[in-house]
Every structure is written in C-alpha cells, then in structure tokens.
N, C-alpha and C positions, 0 to 999 in steps of 0.2 A: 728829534727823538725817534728813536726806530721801533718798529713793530715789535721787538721781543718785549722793549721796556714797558709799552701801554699794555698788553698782554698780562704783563707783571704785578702793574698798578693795578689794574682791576680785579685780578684775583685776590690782592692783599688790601684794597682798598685804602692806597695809600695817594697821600695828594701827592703834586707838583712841588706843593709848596714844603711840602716835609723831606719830598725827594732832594730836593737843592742846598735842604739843612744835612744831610746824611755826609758824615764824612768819607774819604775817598776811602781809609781803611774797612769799612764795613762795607763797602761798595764790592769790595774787591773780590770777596767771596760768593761774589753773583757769576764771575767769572773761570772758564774752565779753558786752558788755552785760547785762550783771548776770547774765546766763545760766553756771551750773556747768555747762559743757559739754564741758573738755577733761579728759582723764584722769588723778588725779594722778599721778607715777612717784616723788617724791622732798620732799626738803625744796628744792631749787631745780629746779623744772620746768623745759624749755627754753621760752622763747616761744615762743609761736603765730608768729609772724611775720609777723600780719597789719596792713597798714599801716593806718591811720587818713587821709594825707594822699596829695598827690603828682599828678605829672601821670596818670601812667597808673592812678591808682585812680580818678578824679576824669575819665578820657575814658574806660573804663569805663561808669561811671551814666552817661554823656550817651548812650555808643552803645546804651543797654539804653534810654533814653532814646526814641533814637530807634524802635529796634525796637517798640517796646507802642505807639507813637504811630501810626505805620506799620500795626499788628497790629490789635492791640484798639482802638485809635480807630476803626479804617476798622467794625469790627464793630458799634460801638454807632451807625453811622449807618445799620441795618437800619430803622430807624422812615420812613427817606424809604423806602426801598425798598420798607416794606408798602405804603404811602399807595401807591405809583407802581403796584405788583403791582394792588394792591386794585380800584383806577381802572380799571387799562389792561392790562398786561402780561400778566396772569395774573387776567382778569376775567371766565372760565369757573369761578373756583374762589372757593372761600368764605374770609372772612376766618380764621378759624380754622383751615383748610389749611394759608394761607399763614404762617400764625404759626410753623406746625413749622420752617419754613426757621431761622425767626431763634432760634428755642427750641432747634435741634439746633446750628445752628453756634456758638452760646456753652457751649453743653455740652460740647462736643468738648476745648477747650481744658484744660479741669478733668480730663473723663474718663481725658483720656491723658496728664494729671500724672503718675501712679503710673509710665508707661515713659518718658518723658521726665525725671521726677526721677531715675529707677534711672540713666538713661546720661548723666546732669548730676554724677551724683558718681562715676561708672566713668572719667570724666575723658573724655566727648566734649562739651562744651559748642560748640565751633565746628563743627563735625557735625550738631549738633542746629538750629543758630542758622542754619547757610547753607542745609540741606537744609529745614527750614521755611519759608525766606524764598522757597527756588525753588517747592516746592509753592504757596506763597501767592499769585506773582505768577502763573505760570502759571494758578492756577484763575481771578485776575480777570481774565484774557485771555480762558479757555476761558467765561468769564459774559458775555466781551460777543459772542461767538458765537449765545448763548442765542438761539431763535427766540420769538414769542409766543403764548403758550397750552402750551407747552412744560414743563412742571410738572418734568418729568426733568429735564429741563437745568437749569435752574436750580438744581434741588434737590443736583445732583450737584456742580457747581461753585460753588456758592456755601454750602451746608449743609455737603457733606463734603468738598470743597475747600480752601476757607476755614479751617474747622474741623481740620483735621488739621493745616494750614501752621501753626495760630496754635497747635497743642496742643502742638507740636516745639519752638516760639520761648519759649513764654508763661513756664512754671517756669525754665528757665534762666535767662531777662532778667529775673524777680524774684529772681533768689536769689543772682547770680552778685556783690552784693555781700559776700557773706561771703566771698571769696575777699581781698580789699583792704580790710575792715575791720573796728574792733573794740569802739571804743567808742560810733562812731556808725555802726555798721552798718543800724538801722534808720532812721533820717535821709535815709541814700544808696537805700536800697529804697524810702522815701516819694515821693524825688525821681525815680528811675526810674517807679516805676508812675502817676506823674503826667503821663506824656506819655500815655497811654492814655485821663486826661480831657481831656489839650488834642485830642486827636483827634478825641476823640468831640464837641469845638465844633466843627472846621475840618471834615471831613469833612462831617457831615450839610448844612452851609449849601454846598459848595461843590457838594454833590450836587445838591440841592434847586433849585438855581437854574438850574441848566445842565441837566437829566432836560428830556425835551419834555413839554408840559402833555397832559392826559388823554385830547386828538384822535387817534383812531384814522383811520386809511387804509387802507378793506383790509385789514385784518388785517396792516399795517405799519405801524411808526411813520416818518412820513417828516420831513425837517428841514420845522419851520415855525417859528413867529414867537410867544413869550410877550410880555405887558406886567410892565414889573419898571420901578415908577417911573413917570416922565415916557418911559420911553425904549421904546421898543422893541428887544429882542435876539435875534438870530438863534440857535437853540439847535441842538444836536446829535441826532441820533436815538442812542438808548440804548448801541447797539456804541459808537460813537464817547466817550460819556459815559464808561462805564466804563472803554474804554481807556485815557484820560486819566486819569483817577483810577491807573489801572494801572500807567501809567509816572509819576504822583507818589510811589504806595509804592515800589517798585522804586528810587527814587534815594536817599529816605529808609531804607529796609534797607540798601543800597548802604553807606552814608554810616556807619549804626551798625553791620554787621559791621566795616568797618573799625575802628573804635574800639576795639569792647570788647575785651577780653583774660582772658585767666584766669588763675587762679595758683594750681594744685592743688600744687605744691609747699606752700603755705602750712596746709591744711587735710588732705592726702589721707594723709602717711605720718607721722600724729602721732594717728589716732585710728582703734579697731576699724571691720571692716567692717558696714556695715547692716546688721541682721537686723530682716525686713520683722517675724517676726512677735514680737517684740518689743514691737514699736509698737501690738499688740492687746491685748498686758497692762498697758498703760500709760495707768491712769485718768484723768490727768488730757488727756493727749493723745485719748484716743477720746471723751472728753467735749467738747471744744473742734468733734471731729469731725462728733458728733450735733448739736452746736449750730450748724454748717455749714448741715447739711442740711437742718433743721427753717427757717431763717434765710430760705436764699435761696428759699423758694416765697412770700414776702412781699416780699423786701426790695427788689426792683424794678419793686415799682408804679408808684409815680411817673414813675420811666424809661420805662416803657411807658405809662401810660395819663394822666398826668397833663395832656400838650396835648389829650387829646379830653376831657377833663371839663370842662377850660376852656374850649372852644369850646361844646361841650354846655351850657354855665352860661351863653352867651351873650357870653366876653370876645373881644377881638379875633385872628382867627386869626391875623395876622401874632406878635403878643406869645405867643401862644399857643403858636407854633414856637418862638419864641427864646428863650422858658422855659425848654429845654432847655439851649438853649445856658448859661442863667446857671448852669443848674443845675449842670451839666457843670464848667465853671470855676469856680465855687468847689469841686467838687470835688476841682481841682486842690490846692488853696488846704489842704483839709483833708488832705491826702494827706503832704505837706511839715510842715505845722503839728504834726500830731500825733504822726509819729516821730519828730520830733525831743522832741518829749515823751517818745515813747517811749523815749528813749535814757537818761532823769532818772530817769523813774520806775516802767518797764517797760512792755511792748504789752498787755500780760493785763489789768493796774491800771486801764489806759484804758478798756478795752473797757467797762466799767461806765457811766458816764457817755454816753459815745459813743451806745453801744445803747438807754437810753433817751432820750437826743433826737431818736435817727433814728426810735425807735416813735412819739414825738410826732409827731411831723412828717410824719410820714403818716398819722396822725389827723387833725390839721390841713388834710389838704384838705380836710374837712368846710366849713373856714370858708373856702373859695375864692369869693368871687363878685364879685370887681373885680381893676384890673389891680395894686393894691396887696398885696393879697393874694396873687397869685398869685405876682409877684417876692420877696416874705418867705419865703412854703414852698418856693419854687424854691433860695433863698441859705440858709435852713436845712438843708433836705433834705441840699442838694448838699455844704455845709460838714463835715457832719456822717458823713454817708454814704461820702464820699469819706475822712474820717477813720477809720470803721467798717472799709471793706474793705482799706486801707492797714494798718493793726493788727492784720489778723485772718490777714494774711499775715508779718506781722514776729513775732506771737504765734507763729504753725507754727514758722516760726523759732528761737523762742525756746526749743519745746519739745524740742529738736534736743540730744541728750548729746553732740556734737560735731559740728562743722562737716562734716563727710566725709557727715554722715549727714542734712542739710538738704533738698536735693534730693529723697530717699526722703520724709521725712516732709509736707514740704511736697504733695506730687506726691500720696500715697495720699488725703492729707483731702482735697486738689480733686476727687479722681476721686471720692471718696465722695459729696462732696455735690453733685457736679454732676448728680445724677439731680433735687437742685431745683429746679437754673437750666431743667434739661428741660421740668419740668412745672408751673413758674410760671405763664407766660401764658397757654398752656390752661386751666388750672385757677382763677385769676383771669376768665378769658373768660366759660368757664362761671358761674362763680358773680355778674357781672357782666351777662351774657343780653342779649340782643336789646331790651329794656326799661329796659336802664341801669340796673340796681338798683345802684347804686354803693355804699350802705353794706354789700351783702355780701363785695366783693373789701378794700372800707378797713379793714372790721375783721378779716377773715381775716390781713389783711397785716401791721396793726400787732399783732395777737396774736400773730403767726409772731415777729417781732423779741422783743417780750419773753417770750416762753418762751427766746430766746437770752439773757434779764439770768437766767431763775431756773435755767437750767442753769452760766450761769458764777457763782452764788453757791451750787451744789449741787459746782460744781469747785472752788471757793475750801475750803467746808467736808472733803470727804469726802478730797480728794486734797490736803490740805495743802500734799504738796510742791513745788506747782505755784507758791508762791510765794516759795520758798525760793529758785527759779534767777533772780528776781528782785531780790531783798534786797542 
C-alpha cells in the first residue's frame, strides 16, 4: 500500500478492513489520471466534478494557450536579442554580461512558482493571470524606452520586468487544466504549453527581421535600410521594433484572459489545504525535484548554442538561425504527442525514455557538420525535449495528493530548480571559453540529462510509491 493511501486512511479513518470491502467502482474516483489524488471519505465518494470535455474546458487550454505563446514564446526569442546587444545595443559589454539578461529572466518564472502556485490554489488564478499580463506588457514598453549602452535599462525591464510578468502568468496557465479535467488532463497541459514553442518560432523570426542591422549612428540607432532577399526593406530603429512586438503580445494576453476560466469549485472544497512542508518529506516528490535542478544546467544547450556551433562548423548562417525554428516546432509537436501518452501510461513512465533521447541528442551535435545533420539534431532535439519539459510538468502534477494542492507543488519544484536555468549559460559559457572548446559544455550537458535517467530509476526503486499513483 502506498503513502497516498495511509495518508487517506487516516484522515477518513477508515480501516483496512473496510478498504478491501470497497468496490473497485467507488475506488475509482479517488483517481485522477491514474494519479490517487482525492481523498477517500466512504464506499461511494462524491465525484470530483471535473469535466473532461466542453466548451469552456476546451476555451480554457486555448486561452492558457494563448498566454505561454504571448509569455514564454516572446522569452525564448532572447537569442536575437544577444546577437542585437552583442553587435550594437549593448556593445560596451561582454558577451557573458549580456547573457545574465536572458539567464535571470527565464529564471524568474520558475523562482516565483512557489508564490504564484501558493495564490493559484488560494483561488486567485485571474489575479495572478491579468496582473502578470499588465506587468509584462508594460515592461516591453518601458524596454523600448531603453537608451544604448544602458545595461540598467535593459536589465531592469527586460530581466526583471519580463521575468516577474511571466513568473505571475506561467504556473497558473500550466496547471489551470486540472480545474476542467480528469482523464486527459495531461493532454490539455501538453496542448497549453505548446504555444510557448510556437512562440518561441514566430517571435525570434519576426524580431530578427525587422531589429535594424549592426550600423551604429552616434551612438543611436537611426532607421536605415537592410538587404532581406532581392528586396530591399526599410526597418525600424529598436523603440519602434519592440513596441510593435509590444502591442502583438498585449492582444494575444488580451485574447487568452478572456478565454480562460477557472473552476475552484471543482478541486478547492473536496481536498485538505496544502501543507508546503509536507512536500519535503515526500521522496518521491523531492527526488523529481533534485532531478529538476541537476537537469536544467544541461538541458538547454542546444537552445542556446546550438546556431553558433553550426556556423562555427562552417554551415550556412541563414539555416543555422532557422534551426531554431525547427527545433522549436517540433517541440510543439512533442509537447501534445507525449501527454497524451501521458494520460495511457503516466508522465513519470515516459520520462525514462524521453530523457534518454534528449541526452542523445545532445551528444549528437558532435556529428553536426552539414546542413543534413543539423536539421536531424534540430527535429530530434526539439521532438524529444519538448516532450521532456511537457512531462516533467504533468509529472509535478501528478505528484499532487489532490488537486487543491497542484499549484503549491508544482510552483515549489520550479522555484527549486530555477537556480539551473540561472546558471546554465554562464556555466556552459565558461566551460565553452573564448577557444570554443565545444566538447566541454556537450558533455557537461548530456551528463547533466542522464544523471536525470539515474535519479528517476533511484525514485522508481527507493520511493515505490511513486508509481503506484500511476497504475
């Protein structure tokens, strides 16, 4: 019998011996994607009453949809932004400066999981989702204010700007599916945090093309004229860029507050309140935690350095940007693909497989040296990866003894491991040097992954029960 079940018993104080009398039907509703999550009270429990189908469970995921696409998509288009700083903007300061920009504002989002999940299950979810949205747009206004050479500005509105709007938005628009679903709750989470990889294509190309080229003016950047094509197009100086971008998220938030909804009735007055520190005596959960941590100072190599290696190697810089892009969309692709697996055969089950073809695969830019190669690791990477962090969020989930209690759990492990996403690129940078020693950051990265396969086959053995809310 597993830790969720005596947990259960004892708050319902129900025996052994009544449990064994309980038929399998009224069993059944203790469960939530195979997760023993809700408490038992009796031999017929009341349903959860969370829906599976429907309009508004199903405009829901599109408006969480929209929000991560809007959020996190605009985020992972930092890579035009180094290239632009690196160049011009901020071309007083060294590459590895500029890197903290984008290493703090991915951090933030995870950091401040823990208080954004605590006020996601206190039942402010629209609270959390409008007031991040206004932070968010605001700071990209106050970023195209930025002057150049300006390291404060920037750093202020676009590091902890950015990073605070998207830490308010981020846990609630993953999790706010357990509100409307039960069997395929992790499916409708796959499908939500998928718009965060079509962002991260549309964004970076939309930026990249319209940013003015690396001509300095005085120490302004003035409108001039890039070649794109056969054609000549008149570009924007940098305010303008960004503000434009500005008011695209702002209509896409727009667009997905109004959608989503919440439905704390369904989860909030049917299960104990959270108790954070719980969550630290709970092996199998603070394992998943460490494997967090230890994960991400690896896992987005590729994302970060994978177009300079391929230019470094001599492939074509245009393919070389757009590499992202593939990468990116299939990650869409894996996102969708594998929760809904997840929903057959649990998020935990996956992760085994998943993690080691994402360590492959970053091994595999070793054999990067044509443009054939480069689109295989991009469509691997990106398939796989994108199914990795989709799972590793439906898992938190899963480890959740009740819905009420999602939010908290999920929120504490991002903030835990977000001190990796902090000090990936640095630490990569470094171990990478001015000399390009590229086998030290590739093997740092794909060791970092699979120490994540032998801590989830150290959580499979020691904490059993971990797959028992599976079964």
């Amino acid at each position: 019998m597993g830790i969720t079940e005596k947990v259960a018993f004892e708050k319902s104080n129900l025996t052994a011996d009544f449990r064994s009398n309980t038929p399998r039907d009224s069993m059944e509703d203790t469960v939530m994607d195979g997760t023993r999550s809700a408490v038992v009270t009796g031999p017929d429990p009341p349903k959860a009453g969370v829906m599976d189908t429907g309009a508004k469970a199903w405009m829901t995921v599109a408006g969480a949809w929209f929000i991560l696409f809007a959020t996190f998509g605009y985020l992972y288009s930092f890579g035009v932004y180094q290239d632009f700083y690196t160049r011009n903007y901020l071309s007083n300061y060294t590459p590895s400066e500029i890197a903290w920009i984008g290493s703090f504002q991915i951090m933030m989002p995870f950091a401040m999981g823990v208080i954004s999940g605590k006020l996601f299950d206190a039942g402010y979810f629209h609270a959390l989702e409008i007031t991040g949205s206004i932070i968010f747009v605001f700071s990209l206004f106050m970023l195209s204010l930025a002057q150049p050479q300006k390291y404060y500005q920037i750093f202020l509105s676009q590091a902890v700007g950015l990073g605070i709007g998207l830490g308010l938005t981020f846990v609630p628009a993953a999790s706010i599916a357990v509100h409307h679903f039960k069997r395929r709750k992790a499916l409708a989470t796959g499908v939500a945090l998928s718009g965060s990889s079509l962002g991260a294509v549309v964004f970076p190309i939309l930026i990249k093309w319209v940013f003015p080229s690396a001509n300095k003016v005085s120490g302004r950047l003035a409108d001039h004229y890039i070649h794109f094509g056969s054609n000549l197009i008149k570009t924007h100086s940098f305010g303008t860029t960004v503000r434009a971008s500005g008011y695209l998220v702002l209509g896409f938030l727009v667009i997905g507050n109004l959608l989503v909804r919440s439905a704390y009735e369904n989860v909030q007055s049917k299960g104990p309140k959270p108790d954070i520190k719980r969550f630290f005596v709970d092996p199998p959960y603070m394992w998943t935690v460490l494997a967090a941590l230890i994960s991400t100072f690896g896992f987005y190599f590729p994302l970060i350095y994978l177009q300079l290696y391929a230019i470094k190697h001599g492939i074509d810089p245009n393919l070389s940007f757009y590499s992202i892009a593939i990468l990116n969309s299939f990650s869409a692709l894996g996102r969708v693909g594998a929760n809904h697996m997840a929903d057959i055969y649990g998020p935990i089950n996956l992760l085994t497989p998943c993690t080691l073809i994402t360590a492959a695969s970053i091994f595999s830019v070793f054999g990067v040296q044509g443009h054939g190669s480069l689109i295989a690791v991009s469509i691997i990477y990106g398939l796989f990866s994108g199914a990795w962090l989709s799972l590793s969020v439906a898992s938190l989930n899963s480890l959740a003894r009740h819905p009420s209690e999602t939010g908290a759990r999920t929120g504490l492990a991002l903030a835990l491991g977000s001190f990796g996403s902090l000090g990936s690129a640095p630490v990569q940078g470094a171990l990478l040097t001015d000399d390009f020693h590229w086998n030290r950051p590739i093997i740092f990265s794909g060791a970092c992954i699979l120490h994540l396969y032998t801590i989830k086959t150290r959580t499979g053995a020691d904490g059993g029960h971990v797959f028992d809310r599976f079964s």
